[in-house]
ROBASE-712675 format. One record per residue (C-alpha): residue number from 1; residue in one letter; x, y, z. Coordinates in nm, 4 decimals, m for minus. Each point is the difference from the previous one (the first is absolute). Layout:
BEGIN
[NUM,A,[X,Y,Z]]
...
//
This chain:
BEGIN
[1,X,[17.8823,21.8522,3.1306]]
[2,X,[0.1418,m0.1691,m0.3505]]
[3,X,[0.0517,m0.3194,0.2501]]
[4,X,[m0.3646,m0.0379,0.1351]]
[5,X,[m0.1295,0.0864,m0.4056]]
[6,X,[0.2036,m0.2899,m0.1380]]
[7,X,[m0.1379,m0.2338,0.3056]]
[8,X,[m0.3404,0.0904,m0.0966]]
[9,X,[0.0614,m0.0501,m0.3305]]
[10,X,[0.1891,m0.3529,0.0870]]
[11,X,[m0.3089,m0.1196,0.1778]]
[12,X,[m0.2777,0.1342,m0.2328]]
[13,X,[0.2375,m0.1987,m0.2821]]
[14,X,[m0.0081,m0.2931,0.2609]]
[15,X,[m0.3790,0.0241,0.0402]]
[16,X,[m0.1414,m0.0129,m0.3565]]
[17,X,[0.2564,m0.3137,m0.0353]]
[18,X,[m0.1876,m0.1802,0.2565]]
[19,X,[m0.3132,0.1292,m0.1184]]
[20,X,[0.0447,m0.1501,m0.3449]]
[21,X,[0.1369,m0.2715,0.0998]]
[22,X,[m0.3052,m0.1086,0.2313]]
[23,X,[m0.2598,0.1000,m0.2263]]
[24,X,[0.1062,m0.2501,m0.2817]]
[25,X,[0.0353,m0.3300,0.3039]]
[26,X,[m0.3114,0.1609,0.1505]]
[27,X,[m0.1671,m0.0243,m0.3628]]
[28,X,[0.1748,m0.3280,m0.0905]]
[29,X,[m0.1485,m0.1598,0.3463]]
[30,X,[m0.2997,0.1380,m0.1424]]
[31,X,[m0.0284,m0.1965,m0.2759]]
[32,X,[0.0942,m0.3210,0.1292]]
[33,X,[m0.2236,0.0338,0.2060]]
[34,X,[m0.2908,0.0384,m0.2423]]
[35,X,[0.1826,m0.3045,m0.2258]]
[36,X,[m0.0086,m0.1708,0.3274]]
[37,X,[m0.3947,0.0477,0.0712]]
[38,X,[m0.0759,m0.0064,m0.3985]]
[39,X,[0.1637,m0.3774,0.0460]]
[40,X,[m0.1835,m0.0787,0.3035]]
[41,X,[m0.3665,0.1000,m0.1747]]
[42,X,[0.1121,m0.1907,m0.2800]]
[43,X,[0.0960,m0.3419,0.1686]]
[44,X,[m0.3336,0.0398,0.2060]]
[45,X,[m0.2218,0.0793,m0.3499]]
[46,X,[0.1688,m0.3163,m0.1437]]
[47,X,[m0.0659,m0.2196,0.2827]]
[48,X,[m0.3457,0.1090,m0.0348]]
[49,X,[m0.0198,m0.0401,m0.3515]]
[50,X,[0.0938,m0.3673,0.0280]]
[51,X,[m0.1162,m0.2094,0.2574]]
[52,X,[0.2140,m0.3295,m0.0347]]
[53,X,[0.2178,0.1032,0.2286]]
[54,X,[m0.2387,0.0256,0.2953]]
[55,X,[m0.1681,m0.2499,m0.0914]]
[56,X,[0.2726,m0.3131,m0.0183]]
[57,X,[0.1099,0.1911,0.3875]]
[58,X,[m0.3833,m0.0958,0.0719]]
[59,X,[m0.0610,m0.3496,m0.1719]]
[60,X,[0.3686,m0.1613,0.0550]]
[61,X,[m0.0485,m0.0901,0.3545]]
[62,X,[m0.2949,m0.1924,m0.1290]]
[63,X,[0.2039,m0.2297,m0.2882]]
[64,X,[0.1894,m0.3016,0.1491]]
[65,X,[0.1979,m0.2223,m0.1993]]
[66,X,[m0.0508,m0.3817,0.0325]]
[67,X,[0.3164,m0.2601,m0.0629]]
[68,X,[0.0441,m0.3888,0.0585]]
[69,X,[0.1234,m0.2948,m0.1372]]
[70,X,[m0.1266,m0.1311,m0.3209]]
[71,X,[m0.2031,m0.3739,0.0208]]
[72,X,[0.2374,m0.2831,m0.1126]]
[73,X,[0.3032,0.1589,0.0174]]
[74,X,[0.2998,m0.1770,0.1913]]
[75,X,[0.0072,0.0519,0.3731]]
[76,X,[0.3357,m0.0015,0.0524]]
[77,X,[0.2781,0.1173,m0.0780]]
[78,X,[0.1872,0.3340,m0.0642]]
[79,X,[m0.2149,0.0419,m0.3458]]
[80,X,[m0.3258,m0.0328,0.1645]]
[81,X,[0.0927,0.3961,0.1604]]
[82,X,[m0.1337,0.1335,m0.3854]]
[83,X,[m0.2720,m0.2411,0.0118]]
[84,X,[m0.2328,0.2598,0.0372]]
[85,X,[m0.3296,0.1428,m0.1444]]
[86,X,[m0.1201,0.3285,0.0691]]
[87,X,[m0.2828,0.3031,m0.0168]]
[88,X,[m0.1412,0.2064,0.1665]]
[89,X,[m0.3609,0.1177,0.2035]]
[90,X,[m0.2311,0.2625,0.1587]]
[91,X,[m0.0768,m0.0054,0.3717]]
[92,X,[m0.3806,0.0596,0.0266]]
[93,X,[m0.0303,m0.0373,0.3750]]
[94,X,[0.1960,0.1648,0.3061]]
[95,X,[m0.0107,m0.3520,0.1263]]
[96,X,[0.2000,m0.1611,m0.2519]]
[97,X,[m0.2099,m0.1154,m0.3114]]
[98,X,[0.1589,0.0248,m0.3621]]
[99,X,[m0.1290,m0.0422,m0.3007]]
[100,X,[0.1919,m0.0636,m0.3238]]
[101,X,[m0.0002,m0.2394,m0.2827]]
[102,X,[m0.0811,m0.3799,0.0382]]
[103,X,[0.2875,m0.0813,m0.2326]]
[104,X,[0.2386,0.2195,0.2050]]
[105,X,[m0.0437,m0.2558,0.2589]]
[106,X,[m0.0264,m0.3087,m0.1931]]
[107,X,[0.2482,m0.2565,0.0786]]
[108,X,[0.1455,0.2111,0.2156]]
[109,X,[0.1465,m0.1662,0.3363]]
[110,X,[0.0993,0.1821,0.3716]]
[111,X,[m0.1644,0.3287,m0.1569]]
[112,X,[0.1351,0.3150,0.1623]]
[113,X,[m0.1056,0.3652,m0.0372]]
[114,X,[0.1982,0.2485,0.0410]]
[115,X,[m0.1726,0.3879,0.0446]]
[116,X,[0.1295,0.2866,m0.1139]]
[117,X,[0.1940,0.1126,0.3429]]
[118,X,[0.2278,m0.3101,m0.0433]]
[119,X,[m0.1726,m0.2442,0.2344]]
[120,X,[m0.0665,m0.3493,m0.0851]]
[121,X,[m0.3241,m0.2339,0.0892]]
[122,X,[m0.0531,m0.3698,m0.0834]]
[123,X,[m0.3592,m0.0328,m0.1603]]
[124,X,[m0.1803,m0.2312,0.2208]]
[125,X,[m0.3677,m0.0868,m0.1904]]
[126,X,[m0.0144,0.0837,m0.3979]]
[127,X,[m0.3409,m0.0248,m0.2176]]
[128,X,[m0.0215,m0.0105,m0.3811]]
[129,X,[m0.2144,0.0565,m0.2794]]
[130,X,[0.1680,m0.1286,m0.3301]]
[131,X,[m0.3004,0.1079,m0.2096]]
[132,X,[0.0326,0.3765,0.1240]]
[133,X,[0.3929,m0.0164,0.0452]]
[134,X,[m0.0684,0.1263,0.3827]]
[135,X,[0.1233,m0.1128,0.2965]]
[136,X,[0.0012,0.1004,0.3859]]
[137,X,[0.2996,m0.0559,0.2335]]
[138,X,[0.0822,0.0560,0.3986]]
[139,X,[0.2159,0.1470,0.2100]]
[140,X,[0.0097,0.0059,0.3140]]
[141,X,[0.0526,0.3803,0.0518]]
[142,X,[m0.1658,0.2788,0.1078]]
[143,X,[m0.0168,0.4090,m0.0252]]
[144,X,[0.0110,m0.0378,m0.3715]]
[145,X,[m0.0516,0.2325,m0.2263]]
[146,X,[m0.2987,m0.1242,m0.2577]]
[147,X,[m0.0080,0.1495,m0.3712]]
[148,X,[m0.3920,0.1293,m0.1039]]
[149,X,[m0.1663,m0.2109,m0.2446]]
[150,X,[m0.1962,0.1808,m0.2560]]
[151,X,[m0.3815,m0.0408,0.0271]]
[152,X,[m0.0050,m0.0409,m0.3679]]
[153,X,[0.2642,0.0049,m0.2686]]
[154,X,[m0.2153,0.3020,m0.1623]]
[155,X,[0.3800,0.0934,m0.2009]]
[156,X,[m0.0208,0.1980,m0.2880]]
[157,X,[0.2411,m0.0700,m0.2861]]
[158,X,[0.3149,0.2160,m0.0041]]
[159,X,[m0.0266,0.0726,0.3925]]
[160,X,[0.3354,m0.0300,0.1328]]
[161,X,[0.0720,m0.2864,0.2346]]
[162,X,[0.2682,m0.1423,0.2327]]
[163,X,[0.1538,m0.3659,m0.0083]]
[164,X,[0.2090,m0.0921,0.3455]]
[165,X,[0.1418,m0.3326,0.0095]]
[166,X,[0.3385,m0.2257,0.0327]]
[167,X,[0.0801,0.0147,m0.3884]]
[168,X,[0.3040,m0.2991,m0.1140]]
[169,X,[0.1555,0.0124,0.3555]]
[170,X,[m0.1015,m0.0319,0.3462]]
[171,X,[0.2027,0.2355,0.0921]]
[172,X,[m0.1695,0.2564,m0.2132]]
[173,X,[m0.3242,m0.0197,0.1593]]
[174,X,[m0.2487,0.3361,0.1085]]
[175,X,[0.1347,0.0909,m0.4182]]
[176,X,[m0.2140,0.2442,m0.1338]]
[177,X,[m0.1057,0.0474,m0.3560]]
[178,X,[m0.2502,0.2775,m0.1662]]
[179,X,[m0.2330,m0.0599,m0.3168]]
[180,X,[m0.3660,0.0425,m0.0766]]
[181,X,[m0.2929,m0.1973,m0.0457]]
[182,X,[0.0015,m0.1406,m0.3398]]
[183,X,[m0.3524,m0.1602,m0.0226]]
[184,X,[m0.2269,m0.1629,0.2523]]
[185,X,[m0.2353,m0.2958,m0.0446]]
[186,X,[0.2622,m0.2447,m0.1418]]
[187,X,[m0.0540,m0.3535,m0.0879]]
[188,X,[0.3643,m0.1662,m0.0398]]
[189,X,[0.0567,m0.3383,0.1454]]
[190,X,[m0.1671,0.0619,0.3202]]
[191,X,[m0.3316,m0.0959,0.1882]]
[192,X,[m0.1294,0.3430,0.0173]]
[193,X,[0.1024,0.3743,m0.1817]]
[194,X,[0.3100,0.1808,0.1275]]
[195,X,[0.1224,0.3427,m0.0265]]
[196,X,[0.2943,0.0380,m0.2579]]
[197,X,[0.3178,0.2723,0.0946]]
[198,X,[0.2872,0.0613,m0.1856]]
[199,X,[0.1937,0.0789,0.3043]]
[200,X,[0.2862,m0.2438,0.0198]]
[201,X,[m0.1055,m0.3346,0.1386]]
[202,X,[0.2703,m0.2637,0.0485]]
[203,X,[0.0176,m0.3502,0.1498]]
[204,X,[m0.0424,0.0604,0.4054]]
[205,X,[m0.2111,0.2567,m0.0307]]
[206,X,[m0.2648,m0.1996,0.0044]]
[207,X,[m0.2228,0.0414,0.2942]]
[208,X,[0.0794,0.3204,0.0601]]
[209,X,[m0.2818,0.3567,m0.0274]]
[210,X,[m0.1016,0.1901,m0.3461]]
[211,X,[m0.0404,0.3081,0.2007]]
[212,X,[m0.2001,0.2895,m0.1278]]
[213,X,[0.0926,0.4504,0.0340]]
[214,X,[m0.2494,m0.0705,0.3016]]
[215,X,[0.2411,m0.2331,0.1710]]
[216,X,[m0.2689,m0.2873,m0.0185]]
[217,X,[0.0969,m0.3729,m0.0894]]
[218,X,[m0.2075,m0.0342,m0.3269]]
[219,X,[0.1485,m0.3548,m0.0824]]
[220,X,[0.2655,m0.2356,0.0835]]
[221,X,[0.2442,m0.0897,m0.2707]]
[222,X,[m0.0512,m0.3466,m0.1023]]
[223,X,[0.2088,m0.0170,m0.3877]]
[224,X,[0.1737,0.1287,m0.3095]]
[225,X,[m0.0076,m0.0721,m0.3592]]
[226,X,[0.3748,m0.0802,m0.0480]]
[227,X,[0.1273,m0.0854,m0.3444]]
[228,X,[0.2711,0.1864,m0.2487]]
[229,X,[m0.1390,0.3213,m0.1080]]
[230,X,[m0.2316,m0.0189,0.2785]]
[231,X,[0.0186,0.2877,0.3132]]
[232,X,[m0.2060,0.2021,0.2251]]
[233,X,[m0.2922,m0.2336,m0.0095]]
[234,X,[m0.0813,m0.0923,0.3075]]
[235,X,[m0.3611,m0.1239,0.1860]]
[236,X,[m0.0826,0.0408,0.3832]]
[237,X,[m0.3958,m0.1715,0.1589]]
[238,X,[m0.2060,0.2491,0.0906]]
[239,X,[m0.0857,0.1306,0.3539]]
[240,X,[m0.3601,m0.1711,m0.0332]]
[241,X,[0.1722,m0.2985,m0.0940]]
[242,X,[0.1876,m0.0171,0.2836]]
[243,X,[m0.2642,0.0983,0.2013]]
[244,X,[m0.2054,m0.2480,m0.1031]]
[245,X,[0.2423,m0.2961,0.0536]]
[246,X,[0.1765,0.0783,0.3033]]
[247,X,[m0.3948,0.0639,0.1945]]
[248,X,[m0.0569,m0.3756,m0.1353]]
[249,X,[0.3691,m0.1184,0.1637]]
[250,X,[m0.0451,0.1808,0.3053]]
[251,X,[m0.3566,m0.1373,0.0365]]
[252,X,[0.0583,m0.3890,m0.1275]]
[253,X,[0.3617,m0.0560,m0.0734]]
[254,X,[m0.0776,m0.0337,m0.3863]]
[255,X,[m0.2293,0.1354,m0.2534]]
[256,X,[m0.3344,m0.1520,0.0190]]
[257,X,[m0.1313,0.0804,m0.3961]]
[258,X,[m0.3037,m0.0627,m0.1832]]
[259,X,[m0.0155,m0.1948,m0.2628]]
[260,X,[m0.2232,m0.0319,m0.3234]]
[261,X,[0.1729,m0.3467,m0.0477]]
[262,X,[0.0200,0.0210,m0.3425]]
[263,X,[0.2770,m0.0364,m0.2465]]
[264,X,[0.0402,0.3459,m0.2213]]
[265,X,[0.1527,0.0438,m0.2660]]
[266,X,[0.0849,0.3861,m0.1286]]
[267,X,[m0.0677,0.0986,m0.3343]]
[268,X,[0.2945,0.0627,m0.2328]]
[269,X,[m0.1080,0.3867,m0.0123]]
[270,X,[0.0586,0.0057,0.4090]]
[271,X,[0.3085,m0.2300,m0.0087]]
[272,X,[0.1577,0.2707,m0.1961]]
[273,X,[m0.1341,0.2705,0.1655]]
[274,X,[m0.2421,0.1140,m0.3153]]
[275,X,[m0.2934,0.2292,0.1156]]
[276,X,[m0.2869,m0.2296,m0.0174]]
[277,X,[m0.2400,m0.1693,0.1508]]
[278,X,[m0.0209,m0.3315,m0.0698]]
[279,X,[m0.1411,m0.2462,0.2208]]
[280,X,[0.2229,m0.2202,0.2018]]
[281,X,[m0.0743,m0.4215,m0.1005]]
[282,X,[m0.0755,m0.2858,0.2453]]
[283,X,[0.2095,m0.2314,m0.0693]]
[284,X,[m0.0147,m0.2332,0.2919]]
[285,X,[m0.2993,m0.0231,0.3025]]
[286,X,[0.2051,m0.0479,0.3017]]
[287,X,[m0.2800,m0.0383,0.2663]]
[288,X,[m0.3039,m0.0757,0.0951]]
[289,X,[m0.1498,0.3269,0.0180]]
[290,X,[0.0850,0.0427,m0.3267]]
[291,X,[m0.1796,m0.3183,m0.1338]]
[292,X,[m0.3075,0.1086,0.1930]]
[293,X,[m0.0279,0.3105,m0.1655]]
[294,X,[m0.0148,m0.1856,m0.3260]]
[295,X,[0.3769,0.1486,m0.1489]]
[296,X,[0.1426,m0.2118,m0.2383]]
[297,X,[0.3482,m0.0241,m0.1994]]
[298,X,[m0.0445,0.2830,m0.2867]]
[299,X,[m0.2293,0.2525,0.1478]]
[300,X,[0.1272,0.3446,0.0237]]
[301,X,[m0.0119,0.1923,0.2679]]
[302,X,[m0.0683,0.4266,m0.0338]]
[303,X,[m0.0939,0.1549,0.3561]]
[304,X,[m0.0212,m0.0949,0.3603]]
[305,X,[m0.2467,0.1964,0.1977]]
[306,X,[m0.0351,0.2034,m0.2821]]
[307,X,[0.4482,0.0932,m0.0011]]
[308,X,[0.1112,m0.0670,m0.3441]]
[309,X,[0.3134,m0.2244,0.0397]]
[310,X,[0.2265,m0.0996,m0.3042]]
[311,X,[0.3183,m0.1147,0.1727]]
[312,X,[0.0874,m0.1866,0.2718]]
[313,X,[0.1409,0.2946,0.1966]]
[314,X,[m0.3295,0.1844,m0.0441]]
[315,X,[m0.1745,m0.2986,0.1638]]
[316,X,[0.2431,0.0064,0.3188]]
[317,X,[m0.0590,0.3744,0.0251]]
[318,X,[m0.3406,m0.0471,0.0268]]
[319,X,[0.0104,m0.2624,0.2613]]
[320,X,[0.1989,0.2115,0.2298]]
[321,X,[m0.3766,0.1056,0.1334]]
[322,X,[m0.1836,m0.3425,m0.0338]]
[323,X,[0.0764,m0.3039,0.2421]]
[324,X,[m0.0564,m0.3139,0.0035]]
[325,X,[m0.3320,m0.1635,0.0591]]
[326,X,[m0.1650,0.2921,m0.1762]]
[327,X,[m0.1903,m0.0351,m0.3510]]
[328,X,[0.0700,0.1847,m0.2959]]
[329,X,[m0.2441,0.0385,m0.3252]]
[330,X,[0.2242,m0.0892,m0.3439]]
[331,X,[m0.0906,0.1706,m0.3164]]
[332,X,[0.0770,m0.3319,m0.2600]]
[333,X,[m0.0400,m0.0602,m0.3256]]
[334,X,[m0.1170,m0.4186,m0.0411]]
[335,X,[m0.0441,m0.2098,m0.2938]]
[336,X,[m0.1011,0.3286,m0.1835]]
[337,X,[m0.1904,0.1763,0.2453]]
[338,X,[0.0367,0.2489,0.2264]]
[339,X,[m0.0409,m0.1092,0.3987]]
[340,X,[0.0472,0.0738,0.3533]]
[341,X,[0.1176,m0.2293,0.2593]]
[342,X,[0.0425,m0.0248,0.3419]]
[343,X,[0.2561,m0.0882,0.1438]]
[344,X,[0.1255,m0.0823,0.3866]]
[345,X,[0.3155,0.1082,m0.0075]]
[346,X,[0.2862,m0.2307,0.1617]]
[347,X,[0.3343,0.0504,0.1687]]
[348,X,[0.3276,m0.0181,m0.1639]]
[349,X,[0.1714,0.1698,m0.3557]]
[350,X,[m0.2463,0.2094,m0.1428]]
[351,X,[m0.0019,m0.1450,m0.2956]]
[352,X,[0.0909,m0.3829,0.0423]]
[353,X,[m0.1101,m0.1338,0.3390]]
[354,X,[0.2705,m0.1775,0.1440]]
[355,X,[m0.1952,m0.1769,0.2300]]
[356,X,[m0.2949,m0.0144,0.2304]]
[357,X,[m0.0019,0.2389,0.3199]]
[358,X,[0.0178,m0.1678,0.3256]]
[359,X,[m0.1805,0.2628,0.1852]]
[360,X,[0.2365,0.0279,0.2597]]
[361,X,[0.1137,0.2634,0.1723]]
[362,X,[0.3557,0.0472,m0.0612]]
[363,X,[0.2122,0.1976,0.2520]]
[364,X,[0.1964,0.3405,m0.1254]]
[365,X,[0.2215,0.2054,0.1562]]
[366,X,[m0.1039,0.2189,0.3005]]
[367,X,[m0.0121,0.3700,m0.1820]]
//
């Protein structure tokens, strides 16, 4: 009888041992579990929160980068291997179109692109518009994956955007670099306004998206101010822009502009970039048009159509719409007075017509 107590009391003793030990690995798995799911929800409400991540998986298919020899370098040689120039581009077509800068590709010899799985194309036709700083190259390749060009650039300041290009090094192409908008509507030595970021821009990434949190391409990186004590400024051509050139190389090869043929000259107020609006000054008639419509050296021009213009830049805006062919009404002040003239507007720079249209029909690119 003492025997079978003392068992009892042996496994009762052995019992609550295993009992308290389980409870404590039973509680213990417990809470790691918990940590574990608490980590889980927290990884997924960051990746929600910010977007970048999704969106370089989504846009870096589209960005290629673009290398070749530089013009007038030697051609032989164990030097001529660093000989190179290089930037980068956006494919815009599953067919093989891509659009990046026109000094990306200028002076650049046996072009190649390379996408962003690793495979390499030779660019076989290339198209460039040094007034916009856009080009179109192509490869012959197909099943590509095409970034979305923004309708408009309609960016607010402060809105956080994506750079992706081949920053310094070739081999550091499909780079990615955040920053926000940091004005729109620029007018710094270029043809027509750009978008300004103060995500990092370096050489090579030219050519390559401005992306937006939508995952659209809202510009294509085109420069940098680069000086000592000088960072984060950085300017990308708007989607219109772009739009509005490439349509023209697709469709002719070049960009067929109008032209006032007149020689402008800005106002010191707008050179600067004072708020004012001073009228811009003929200083030259360039064509015959313009002699027909009675312009002369020292007239100053106000509106076309009724569009204030003050700047160069506001003038090529403004012809985005217009072609040539087509007259415009010019608000001018004369000898004094106050006029209008009309004008038959020509083809060439906006501003200073370069020459006489032909009237030909160039040939473009098959879209």
């Amino acid at each position: 009888m003492r025997n079978k107590i003392l068992r009892f009391l042996l496994c009762s003793f052995v019992l609550g041992l295993a009992l308290g030990w389980s409870v404590p690995v039973s509680e213990a798995a417990q809470k790691g579990e918990t940590a574990a799911a608490r980590s889980s929800s927290t990884g997924q409400r960051v990746s929600a929160m910010d977007p970048v991540p999704q969106i370089y998986k989504r846009l870096s298919p589209s960005v290629v980068g673009i290398i070749g020899k530089a013009q007038g370098g030697k051609n032989t040689g164990v030097d001529n291997r660093y000989n190179l120039m290089h930037g980068s581009g956006v494919i815009i077509t599953s067919g093989g179109w891509i659009v990046t800068n026109a000094h990306v590709i200028d002076g650049m010899q046996n072009a190649t692109v390379v996408t962003a799985d690793g495979k390499s194309y030779s660019a076989k036709a290339m198209y460039a518009d040094e007034v916009s700083d856009v080009a179109l190259l192509k490869i012959n390749a197909a099943s590509l994956k095409p970034a979305s060009l923004a309708e408009v650039s309609n960016v607010r300041v402060g809105e956080k955007v994506v750079a992706i290009g081949a920053p310094l090094s070739f081999a550091l192409r499909n780079s990615a670099t955040v920053g926000v908008v940091s004005g729109s509507g620029r007018a710094v030595d270029a043809s027509y306004r750009l978008l300004q970021s103060d995500a990092a821009i370096n050489p090579g990434n030219s050519g390559g998206p401005l992306v937006d949190m939508n995952g659209k391409v809202i510009g294509i990186v085109s420069m940098k101010f680069s000086a000592v004590g000088v960072e984060n400024t950085g300017f990308a051509i708007p989607a219109e822009t772009v739009r509005y050139i490439i349509k023209q190389l697709f469709a002719y090869g070049e960009v067929r502009r109008p032209s006032l043929g007149l020689e402008l000259q800005e106002s010191w107020s707008a050179i600067i970039g004072l708020p004012a609006e001073d009228p811009l000054t003929v200083t030259k008639v360039s064509s015959e048009e313009g002699r027909k419509a009675s312009i002369s050296e020292g007239d100053e021009l106000y509106s076309i159509d009724g569009h204030r213009v003050t700047s160069a830049v506001d003038i090529n805006e403004l012809f985005k719409s217009y072609r040539p062919g087509q007259t415009v009404q010019l608000l001018m002040q004369s000898g004094g007075d106050i006029v209008q003239r009309k004008l038959v507007l020509g083809q060439g720079d906006p501003v200073v017509n370069t020459g006489e249209a032909d009237g030909g029909e160039g040939s473009g690119p098959a879209e």
